[in-house]
C-alpha positions as a LaTeX table, in Angstrom:
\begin{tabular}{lrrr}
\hline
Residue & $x$ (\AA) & $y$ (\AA) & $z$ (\AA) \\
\hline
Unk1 & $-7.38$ & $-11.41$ & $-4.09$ \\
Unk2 & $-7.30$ & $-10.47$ & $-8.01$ \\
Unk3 & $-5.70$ & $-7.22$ & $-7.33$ \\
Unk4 & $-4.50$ & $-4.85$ & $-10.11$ \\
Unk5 & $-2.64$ & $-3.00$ & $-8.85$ \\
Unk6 & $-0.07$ & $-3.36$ & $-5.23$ \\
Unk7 & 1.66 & 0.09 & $-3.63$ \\
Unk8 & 4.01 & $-0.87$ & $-0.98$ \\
Unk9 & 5.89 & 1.70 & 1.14 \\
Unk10 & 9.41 & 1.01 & 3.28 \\
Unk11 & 10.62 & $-1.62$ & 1.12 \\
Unk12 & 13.88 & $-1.39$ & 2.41 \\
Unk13 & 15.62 & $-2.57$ & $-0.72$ \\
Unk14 & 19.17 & $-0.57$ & $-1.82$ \\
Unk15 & 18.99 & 0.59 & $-5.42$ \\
Unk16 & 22.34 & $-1.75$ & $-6.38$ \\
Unk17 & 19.90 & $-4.39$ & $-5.67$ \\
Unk18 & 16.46 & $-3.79$ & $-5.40$ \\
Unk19 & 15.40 & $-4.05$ & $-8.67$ \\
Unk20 & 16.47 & $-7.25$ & $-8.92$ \\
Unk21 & 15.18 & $-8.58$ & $-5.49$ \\
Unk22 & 11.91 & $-7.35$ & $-6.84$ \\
Unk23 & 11.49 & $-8.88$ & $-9.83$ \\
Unk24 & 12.31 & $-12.28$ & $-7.91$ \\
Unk25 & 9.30 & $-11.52$ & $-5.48$ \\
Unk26 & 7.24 & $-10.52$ & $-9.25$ \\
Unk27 & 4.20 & $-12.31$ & $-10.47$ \\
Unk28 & 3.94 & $-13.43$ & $-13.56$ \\
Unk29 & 1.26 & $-11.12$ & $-15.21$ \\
Unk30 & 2.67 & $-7.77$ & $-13.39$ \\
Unk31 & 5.37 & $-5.64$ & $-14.01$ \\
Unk32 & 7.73 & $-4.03$ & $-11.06$ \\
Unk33 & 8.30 & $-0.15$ & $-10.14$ \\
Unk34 & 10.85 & 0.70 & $-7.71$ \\
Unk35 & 12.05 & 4.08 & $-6.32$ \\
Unk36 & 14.79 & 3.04 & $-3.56$ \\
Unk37 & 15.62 & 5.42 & $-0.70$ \\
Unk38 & 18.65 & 7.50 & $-1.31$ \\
Unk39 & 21.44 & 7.87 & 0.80 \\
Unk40 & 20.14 & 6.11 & 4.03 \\
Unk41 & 19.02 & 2.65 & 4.28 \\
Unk42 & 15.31 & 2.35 & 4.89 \\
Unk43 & 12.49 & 3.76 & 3.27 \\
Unk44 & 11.61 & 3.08 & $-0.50$ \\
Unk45 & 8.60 & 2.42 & $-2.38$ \\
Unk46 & 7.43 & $-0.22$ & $-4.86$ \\
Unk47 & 4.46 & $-0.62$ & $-7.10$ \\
Unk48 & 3.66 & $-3.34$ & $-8.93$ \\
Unk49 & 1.01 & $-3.27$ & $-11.54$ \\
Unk50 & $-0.84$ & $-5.65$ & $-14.19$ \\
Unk51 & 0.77 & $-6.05$ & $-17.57$ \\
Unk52 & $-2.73$ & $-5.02$ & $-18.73$ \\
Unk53 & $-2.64$ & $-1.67$ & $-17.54$ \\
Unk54 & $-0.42$ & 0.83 & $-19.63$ \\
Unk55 & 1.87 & 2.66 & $-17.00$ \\
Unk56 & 4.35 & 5.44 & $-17.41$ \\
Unk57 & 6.74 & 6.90 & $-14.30$ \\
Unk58 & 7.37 & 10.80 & $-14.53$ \\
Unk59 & 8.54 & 13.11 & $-11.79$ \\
Unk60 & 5.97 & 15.72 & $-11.06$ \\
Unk61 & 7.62 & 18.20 & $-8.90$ \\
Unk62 & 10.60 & 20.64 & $-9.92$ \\
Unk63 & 12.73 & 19.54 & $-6.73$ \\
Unk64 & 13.01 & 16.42 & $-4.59$ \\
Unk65 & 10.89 & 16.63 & $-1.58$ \\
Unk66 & 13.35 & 16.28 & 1.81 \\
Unk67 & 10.20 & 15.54 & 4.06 \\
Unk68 & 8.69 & 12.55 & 1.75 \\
Unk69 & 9.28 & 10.24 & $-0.53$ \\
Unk70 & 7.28 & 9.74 & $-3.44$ \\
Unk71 & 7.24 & 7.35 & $-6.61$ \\
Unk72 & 4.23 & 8.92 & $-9.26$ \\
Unk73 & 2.38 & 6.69 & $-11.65$ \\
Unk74 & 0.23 & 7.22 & $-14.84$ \\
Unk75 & $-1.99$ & 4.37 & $-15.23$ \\
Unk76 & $-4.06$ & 3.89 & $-18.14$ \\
Unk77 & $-7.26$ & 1.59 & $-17.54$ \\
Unk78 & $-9.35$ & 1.53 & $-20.90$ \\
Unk79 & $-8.97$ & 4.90 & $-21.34$ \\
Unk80 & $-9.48$ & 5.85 & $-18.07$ \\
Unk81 & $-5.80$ & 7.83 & $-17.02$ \\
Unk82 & $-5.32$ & 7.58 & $-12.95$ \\
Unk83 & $-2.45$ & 9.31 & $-11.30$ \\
Unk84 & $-1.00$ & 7.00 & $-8.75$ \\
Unk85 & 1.09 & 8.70 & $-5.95$ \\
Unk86 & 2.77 & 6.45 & $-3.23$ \\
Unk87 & 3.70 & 8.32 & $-0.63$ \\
Unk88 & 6.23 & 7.52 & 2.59 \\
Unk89 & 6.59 & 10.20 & 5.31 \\
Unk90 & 9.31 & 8.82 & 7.94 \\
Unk91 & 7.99 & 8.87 & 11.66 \\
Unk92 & 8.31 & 11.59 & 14.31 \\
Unk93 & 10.76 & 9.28 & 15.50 \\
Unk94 & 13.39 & 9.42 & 13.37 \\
Unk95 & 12.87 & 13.58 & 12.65 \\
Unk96 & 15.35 & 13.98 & 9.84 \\
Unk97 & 13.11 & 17.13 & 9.12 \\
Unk98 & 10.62 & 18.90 & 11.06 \\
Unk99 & 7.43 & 18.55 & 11.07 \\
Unk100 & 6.49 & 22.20 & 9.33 \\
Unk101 & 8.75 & 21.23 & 6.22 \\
Unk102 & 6.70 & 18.41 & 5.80 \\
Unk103 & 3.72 & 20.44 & 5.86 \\
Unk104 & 4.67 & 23.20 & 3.23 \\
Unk105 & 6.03 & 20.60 & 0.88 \\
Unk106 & 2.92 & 18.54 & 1.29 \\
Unk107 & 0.97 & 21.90 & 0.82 \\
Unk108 & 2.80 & 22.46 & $-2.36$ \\
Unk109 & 2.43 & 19.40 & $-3.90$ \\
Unk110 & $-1.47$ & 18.86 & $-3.21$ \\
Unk111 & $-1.85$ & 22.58 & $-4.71$ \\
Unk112 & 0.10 & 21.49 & $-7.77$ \\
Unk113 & $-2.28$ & 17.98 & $-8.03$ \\
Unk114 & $-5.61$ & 20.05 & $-7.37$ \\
Unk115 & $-5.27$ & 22.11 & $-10.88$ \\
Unk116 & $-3.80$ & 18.97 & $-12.57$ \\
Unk117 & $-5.74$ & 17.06 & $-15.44$ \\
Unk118 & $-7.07$ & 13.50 & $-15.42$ \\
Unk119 & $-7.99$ & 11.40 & $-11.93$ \\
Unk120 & $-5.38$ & 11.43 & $-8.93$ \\
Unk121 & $-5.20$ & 9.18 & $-6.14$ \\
Unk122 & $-2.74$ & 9.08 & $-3.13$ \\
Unk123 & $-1.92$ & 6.53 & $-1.15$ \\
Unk124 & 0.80 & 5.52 & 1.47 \\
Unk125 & 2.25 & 5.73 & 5.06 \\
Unk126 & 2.35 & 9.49 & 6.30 \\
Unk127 & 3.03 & 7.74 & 9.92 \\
Unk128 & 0.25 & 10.18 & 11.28 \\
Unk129 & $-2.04$ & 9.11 & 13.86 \\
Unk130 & $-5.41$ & 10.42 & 12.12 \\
Unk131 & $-7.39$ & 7.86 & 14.16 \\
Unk132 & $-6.52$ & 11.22 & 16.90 \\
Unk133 & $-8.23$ & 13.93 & 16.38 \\
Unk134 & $-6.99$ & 16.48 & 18.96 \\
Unk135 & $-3.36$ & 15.65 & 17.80 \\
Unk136 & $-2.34$ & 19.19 & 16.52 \\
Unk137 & $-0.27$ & 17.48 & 13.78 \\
Unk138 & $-3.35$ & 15.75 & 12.43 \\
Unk139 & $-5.48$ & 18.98 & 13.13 \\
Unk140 & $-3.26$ & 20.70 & 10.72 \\
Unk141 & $-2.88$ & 18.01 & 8.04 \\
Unk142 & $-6.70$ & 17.26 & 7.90 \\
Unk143 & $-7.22$ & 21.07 & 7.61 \\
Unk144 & $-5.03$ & 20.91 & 4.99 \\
Unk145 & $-6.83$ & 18.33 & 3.18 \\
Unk146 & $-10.41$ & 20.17 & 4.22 \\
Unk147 & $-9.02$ & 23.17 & 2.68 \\
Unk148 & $-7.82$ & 21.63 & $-1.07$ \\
Unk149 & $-11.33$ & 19.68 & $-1.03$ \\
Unk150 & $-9.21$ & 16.45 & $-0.66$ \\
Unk151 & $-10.43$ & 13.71 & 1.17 \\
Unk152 & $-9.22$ & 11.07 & 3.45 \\
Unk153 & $-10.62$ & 7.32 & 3.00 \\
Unk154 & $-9.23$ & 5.21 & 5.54 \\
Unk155 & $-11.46$ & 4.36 & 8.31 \\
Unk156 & $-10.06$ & 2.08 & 11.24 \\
Unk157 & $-6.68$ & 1.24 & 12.49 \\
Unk158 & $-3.83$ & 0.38 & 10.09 \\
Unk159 & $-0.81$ & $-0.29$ & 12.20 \\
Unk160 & $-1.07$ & $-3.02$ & 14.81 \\
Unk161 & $-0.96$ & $-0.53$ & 17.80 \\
Unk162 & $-4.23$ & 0.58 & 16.74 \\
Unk163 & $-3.40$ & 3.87 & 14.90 \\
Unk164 & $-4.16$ & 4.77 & 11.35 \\
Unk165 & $-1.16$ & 5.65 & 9.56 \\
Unk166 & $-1.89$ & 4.21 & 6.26 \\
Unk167 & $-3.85$ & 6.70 & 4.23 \\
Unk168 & $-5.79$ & 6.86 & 0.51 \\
Unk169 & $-6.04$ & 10.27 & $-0.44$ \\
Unk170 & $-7.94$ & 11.59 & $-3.61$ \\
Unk171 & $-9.93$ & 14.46 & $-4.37$ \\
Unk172 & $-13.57$ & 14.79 & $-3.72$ \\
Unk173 & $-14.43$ & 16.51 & $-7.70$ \\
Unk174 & $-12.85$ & 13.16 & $-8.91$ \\
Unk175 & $-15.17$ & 10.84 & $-7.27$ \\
Unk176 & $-12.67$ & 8.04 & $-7.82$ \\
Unk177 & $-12.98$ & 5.66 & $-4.67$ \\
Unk178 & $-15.74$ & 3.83 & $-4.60$ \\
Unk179 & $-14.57$ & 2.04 & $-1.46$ \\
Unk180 & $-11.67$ & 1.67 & 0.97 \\
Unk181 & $-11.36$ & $-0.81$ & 3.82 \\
Unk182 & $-8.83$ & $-2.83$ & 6.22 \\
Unk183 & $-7.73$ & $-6.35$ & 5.34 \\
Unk184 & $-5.12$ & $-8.72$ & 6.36 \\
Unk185 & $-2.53$ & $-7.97$ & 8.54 \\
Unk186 & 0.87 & $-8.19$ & 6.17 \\
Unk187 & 3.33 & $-7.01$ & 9.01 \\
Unk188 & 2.95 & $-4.76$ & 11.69 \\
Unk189 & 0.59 & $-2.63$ & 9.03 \\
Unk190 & $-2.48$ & $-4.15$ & 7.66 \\
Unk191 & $-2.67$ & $-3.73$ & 4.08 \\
Unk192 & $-5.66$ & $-1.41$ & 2.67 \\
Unk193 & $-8.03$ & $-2.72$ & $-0.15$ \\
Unk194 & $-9.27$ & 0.17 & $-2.26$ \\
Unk195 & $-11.67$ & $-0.41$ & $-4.52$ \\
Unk196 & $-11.42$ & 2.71 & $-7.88$ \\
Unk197 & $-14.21$ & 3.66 & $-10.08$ \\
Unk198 & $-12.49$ & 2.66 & $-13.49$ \\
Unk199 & $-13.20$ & $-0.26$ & $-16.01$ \\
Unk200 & $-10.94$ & $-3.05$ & $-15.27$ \\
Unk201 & $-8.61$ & $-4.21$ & $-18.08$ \\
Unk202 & $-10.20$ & $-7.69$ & $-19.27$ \\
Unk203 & $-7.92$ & $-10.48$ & $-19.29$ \\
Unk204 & $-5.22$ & $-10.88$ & $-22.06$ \\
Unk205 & $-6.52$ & $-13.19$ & $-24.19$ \\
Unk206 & $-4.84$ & $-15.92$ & $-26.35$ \\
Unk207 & $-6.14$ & $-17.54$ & $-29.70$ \\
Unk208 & $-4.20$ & $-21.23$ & $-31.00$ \\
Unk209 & $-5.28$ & $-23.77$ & $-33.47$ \\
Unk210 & $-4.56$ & $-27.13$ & $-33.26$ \\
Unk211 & $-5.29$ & $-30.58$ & $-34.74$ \\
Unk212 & $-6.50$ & $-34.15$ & $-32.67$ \\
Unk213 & $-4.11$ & $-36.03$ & $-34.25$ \\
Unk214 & $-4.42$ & $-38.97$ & $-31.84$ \\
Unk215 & $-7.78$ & $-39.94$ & $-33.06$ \\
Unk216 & $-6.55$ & $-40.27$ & $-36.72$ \\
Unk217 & $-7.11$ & $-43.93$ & $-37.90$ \\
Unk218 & $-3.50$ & $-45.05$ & $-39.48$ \\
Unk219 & $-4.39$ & $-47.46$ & $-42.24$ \\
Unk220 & $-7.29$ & $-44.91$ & $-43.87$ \\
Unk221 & $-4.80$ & $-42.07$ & $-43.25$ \\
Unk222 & $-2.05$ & $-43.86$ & $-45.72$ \\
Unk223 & $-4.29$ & $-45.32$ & $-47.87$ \\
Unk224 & $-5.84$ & $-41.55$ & $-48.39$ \\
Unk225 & $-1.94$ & $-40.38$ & $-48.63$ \\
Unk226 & $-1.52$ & $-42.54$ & $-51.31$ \\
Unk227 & $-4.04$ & $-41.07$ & $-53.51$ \\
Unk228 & $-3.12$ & $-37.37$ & $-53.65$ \\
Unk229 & $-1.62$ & $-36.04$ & $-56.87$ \\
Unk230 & 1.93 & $-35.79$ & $-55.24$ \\
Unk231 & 1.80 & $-39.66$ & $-55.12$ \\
Unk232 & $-0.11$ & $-40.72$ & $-58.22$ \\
Unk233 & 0.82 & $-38.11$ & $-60.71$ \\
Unk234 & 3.61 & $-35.90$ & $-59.74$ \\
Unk235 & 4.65 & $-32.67$ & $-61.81$ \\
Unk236 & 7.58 & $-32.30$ & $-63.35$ \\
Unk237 & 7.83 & $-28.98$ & $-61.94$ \\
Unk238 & 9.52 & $-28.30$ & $-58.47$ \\
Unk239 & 6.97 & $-25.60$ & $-57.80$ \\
Unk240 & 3.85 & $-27.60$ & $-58.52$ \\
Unk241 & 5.29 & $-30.50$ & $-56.91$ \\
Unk242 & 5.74 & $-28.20$ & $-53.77$ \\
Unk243 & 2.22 & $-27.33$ & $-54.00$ \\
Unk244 & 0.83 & $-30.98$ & $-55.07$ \\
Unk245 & 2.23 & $-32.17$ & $-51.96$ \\
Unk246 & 1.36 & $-29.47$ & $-49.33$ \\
Unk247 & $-2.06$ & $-28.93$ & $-50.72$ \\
Unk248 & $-2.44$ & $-32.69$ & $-50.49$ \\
Unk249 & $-1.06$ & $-33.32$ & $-47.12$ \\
Unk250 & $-3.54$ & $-30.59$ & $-46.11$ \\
Unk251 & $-6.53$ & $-31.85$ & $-47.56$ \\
Unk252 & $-6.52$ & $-35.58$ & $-46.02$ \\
Unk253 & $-5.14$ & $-34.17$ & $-42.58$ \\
Unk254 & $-8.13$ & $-31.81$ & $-42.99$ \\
Unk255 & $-10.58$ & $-34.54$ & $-43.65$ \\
Unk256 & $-9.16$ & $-36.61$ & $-40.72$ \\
Unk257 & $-7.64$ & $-33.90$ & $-37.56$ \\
Unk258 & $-10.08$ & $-31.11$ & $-38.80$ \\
Unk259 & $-7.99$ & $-28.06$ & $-37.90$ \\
Unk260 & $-9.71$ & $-26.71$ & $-34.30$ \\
Unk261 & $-9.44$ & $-23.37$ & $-32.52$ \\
Unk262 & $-10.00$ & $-22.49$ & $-28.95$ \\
Unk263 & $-9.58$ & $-18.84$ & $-27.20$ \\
Unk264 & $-8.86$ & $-18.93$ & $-23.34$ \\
Unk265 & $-7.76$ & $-16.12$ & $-21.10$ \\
Unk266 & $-3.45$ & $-16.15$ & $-20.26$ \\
Unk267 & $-3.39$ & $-16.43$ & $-16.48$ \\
Unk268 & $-0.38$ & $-16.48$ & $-14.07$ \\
Unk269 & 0.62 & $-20.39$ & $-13.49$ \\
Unk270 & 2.52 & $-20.72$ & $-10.33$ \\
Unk271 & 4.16 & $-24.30$ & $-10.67$ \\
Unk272 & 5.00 & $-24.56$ & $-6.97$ \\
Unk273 & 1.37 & $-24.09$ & $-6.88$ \\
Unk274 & $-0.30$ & $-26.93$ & $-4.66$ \\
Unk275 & $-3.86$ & $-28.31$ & $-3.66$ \\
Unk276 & $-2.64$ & $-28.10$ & 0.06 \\
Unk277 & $-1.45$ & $-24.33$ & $-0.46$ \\
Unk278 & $-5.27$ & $-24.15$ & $-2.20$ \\
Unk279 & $-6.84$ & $-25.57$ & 1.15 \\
Unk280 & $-4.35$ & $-23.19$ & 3.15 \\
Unk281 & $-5.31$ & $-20.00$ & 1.35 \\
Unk282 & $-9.00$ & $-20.98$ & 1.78 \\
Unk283 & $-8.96$ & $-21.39$ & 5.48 \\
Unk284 & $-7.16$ & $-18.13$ & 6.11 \\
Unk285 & $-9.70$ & $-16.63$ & 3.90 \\
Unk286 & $-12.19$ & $-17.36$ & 6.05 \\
Unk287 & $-11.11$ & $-16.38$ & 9.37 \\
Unk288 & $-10.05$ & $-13.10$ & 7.73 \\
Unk289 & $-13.42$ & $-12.65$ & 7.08 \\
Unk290 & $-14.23$ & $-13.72$ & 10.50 \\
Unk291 & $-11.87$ & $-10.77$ & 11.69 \\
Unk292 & $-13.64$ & $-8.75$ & 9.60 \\
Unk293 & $-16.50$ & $-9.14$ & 11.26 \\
Unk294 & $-16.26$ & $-9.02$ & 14.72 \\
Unk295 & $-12.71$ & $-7.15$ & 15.51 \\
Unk296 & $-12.38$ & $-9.47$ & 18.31 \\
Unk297 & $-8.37$ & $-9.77$ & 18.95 \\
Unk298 & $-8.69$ & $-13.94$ & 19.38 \\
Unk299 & $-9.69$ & $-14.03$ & 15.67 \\
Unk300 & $-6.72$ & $-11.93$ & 14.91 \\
Unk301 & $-4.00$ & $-14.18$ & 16.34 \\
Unk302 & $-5.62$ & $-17.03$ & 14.43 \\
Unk303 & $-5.89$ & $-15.27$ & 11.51 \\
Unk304 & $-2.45$ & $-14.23$ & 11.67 \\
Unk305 & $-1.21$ & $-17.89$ & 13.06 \\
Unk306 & $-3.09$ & $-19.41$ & 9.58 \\
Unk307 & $-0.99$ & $-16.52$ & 7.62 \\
Unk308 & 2.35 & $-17.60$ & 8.75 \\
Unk309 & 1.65 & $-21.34$ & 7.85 \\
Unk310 & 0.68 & $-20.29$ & 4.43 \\
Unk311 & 3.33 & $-18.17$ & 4.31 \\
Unk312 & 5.55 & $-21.27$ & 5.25 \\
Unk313 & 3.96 & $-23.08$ & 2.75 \\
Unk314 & 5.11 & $-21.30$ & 0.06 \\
Unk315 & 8.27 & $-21.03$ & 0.73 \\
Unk316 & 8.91 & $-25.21$ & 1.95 \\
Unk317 & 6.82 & $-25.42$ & $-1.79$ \\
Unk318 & 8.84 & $-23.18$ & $-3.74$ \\
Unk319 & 12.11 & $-24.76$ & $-2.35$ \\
Unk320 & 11.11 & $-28.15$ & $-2.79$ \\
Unk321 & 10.63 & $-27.37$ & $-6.81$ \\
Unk322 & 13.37 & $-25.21$ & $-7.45$ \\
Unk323 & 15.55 & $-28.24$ & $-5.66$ \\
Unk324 & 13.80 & $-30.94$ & $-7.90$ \\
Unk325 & 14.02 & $-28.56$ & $-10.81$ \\
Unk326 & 18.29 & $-27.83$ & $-10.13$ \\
Unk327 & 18.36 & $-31.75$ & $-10.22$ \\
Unk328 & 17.22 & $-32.77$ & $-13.02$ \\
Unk329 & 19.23 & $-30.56$ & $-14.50$ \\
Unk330 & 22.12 & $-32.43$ & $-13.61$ \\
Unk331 & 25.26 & $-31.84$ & $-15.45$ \\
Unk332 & 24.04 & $-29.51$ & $-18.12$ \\
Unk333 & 25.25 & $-26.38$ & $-17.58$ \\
Unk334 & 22.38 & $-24.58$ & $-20.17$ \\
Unk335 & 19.65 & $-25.92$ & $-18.56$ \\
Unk336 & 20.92 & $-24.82$ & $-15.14$ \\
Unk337 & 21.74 & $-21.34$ & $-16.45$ \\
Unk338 & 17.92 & $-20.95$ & $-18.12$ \\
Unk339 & 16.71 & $-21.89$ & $-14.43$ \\
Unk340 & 18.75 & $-19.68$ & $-12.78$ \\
Unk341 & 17.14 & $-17.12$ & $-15.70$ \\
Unk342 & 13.70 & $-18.20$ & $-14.59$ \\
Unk343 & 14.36 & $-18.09$ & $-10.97$ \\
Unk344 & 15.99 & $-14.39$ & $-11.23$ \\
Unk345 & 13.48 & $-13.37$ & $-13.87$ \\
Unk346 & 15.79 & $-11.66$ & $-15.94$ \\
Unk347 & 13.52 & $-11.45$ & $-19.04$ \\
Unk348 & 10.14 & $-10.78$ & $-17.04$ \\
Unk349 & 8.39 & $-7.41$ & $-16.72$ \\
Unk350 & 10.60 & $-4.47$ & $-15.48$ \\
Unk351 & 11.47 & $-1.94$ & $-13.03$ \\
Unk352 & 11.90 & 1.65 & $-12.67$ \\
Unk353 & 14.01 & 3.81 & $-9.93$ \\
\hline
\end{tabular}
């Protein structure tokens, strides 16, 4: 979907290991972010960003919050500085803290972000049910909001019980969101596309030069060899007979592979990548869209039955070359050990917790 930037809440990865599962599940082209719950298992939150866009993690608040968690994000977009909170408020369910604490702290912090320079946007699961507006919890929270001229984007159901849990947040003097709507359904949340008023980073660009030297003719290329000065009248120097013979060589491989430059944009290449994954990714395209459209809950379970075979897919695709890949290695032990490198992405983007 050509998205810049991905904030995922309950991640559920420890932080012995997270890191590392994360950069597995990395794109090439993005760096990872990782703040791992503490103590518990559960929880956590990830973001993972284009290598485009300059980002720096800080800790914004004096004392960890016990009602939230919270990962915060400068990102840098031409110039353009965004604050990026991801926020994950456990559910009523599992009350490790009341319901009050997680109102003053949230008070606190959206006081603190109100007065604070540059553009701030919050997004996340605050496992509210703001789709119900007589629910005295929500009552308070969107007063809240009201009252820090904040506003709430989501519209529509973001869990698949029909609530709206997942929430973007920013605040109104900003005028940062230019939209904010419900997509695909991921798990039992759908995720939220939100669409920010800031120039996108273009597209890192690469520059090479290179020569066609499969359309040089052989017989004129030696008999032009044979002519240069290096050949016919060599110095008796070692310096000028250095630069008899690469000024030389240069000249006839000039006149016949004329020296050629091309600039192209450096995209992520998947090399599991396949034509039928193309066709599969197309078709679940379009009955998302249908879903879009009409809300009808037929054209959900299709949508969601064309998700999982893509999502099968993948994976039967991804196996299939990392197995061809192991075998040719065969029985050296240096190629194996730069797959294994490639597969665990040890020297790809990096992580932060």
């Amino acid at each position: 979907n050509g998205f810049d930037v991905l904030a995922i809440t309950e991640t559920w990865l420890s932080a012995e290991r997270g890191d590392d599962d994360l950069r597995m599940l990395c794109p090439d082209g993005f760096n990872v972010f990782h703040s791992p719950m503490m103590g518990r298992t559960g929880g956590g939150v990830a973001v993972l960003a284009r290598d485009t866009i300059d980002v720096t993690t800080f800790d914004s608040l004096d004392s960890t919050p016990k009602s939230f968690e919270h990962m915060v994000l400068s990102l840098t977009i031409n110039a353009v500085c965004v604050r990026l909170i991801v926020v994950y408020c456990p559910p009523k369910s599992k009350p490790s803290v009341p319901f009050q604490c997680l109102m003053k702290e949230l008070a606190t912090y959206l006081e603190f972000l109100s007065v604070s320079s540059g553009k701030v946007i919050i997004v996340g699961d605050f496992n509210l049910h703001i789709d119900n507006p007589d629910d005295s919890n929500v009552i308070r929270f969107v007063a809240l909001l009201e009252s820090l001229s904040w506003v709430q984007h989501v519209k529509g159901a973001t869990h698949i019980r029909g609530h709206t849990l997942n929430l973007v947040i920013s605040r109104s003097s900003d005028k940062l969101v230019s939209e904010s709507f419900i997509s695909v359904l991921i798990s039992d949340h759908f995720a939220v596309v939100t669409v920010v008023r800031a120039h996108r980073q273009a597209v890192p660009m690469k520059s090479i030069s290179f020569r066609s030297t499969s359309a040089i003719g052989l017989d004129r290329f030696e008999s032009d060899i044979a002519k240069i000065p290096f050949v016919v009248s060599p110095s008796d120097f070692l310096d000028d007979l250095f630069n008899q013979y690469n000024m030389g060589t240069r000249d006839v491989l000039d006149q016949h592979a004329p020296l050629k430059h091309r600039r192209f944009a450096v995209r992520p290449v998947n090399p599991w990548f396949s034509g039928e994954i193309y066709q599969a990714r197309r078709q679940m395209r379009k009955f998302e869209r249908v879903w879009r459209r009409r809300r009808l809950e037929i054209d959900k379970e299709i949508l969601l039955h064309h998700k999982n075979q893509l999502a099968r897919l993948v994976i039967d695709s991804k196996l299939t070359y990392f197995r061809t890949k192991m075998t040719e290695c065969g029985p050296n032990r240096k190629a194996l050990y730069r797959l294994l490198d490639r597969c665990l992405l040890k020297e790809k983007g990096h992580s932060s917790s």
